[in-house]
N, C-alpha and C positions, 0 to 999 in steps of 0.2 A: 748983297753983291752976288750977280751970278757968277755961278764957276763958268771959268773958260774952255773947259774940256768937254763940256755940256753938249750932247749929239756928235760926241763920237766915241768909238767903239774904245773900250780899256784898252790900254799898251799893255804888254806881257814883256817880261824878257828872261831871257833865260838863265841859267844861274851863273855863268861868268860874270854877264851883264850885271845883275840882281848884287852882286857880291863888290864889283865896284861901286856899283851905286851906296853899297852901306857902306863901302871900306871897309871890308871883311875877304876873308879869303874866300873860295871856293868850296872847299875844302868844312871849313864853319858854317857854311851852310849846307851843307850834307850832312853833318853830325846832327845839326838843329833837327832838318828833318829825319832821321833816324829816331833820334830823344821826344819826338814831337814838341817842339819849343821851335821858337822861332817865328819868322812871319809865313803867313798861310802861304800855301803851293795849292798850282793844278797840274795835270796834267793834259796836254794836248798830242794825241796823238804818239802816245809812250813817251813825252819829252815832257820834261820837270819845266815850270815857267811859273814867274811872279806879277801879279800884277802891279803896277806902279801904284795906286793908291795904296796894296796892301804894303809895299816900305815905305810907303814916306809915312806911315801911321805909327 
C-alpha cells in the first residue's frame, strides 16, 4: 500500500503541538531533550520542531 503522505513535504510542529500530539506536557519534552531521550528534534531557524513521523514512531 502506498503511503498517503508520499510527495509532500514532512509536517514539523513545534513542541506545544508535538506535546499534545503525545499527551504529554511541554514541559516532558524539554526535559527528554535536555536527558537526550525522547523522540528526535530539529531545529529550524533557532526553533525546537518535531516531525510528525518521528512521534508517531
Amino acid at each position: 500500500m502506498a503511503d498517503p503522505m508520499a510527495g509532500f513535504p514532512p509536517r514539523f510542529l513545534r513542541t506545544p503541538e508535538a506535546a499534545r500530539f503525545l499527551g504529554l506536557s511541554g514541559r516532558t519534552l524539554e526535559k527528554h531533550r535536555t536527558y537526550g531521550t525522547g523522540p528526535r528534534y530539529s531545529k529550524l531557524g533557532g526553533r525546537v520542531v518535531y516531525a510528525l513521523t518521528d512521534l508517531q514512531a
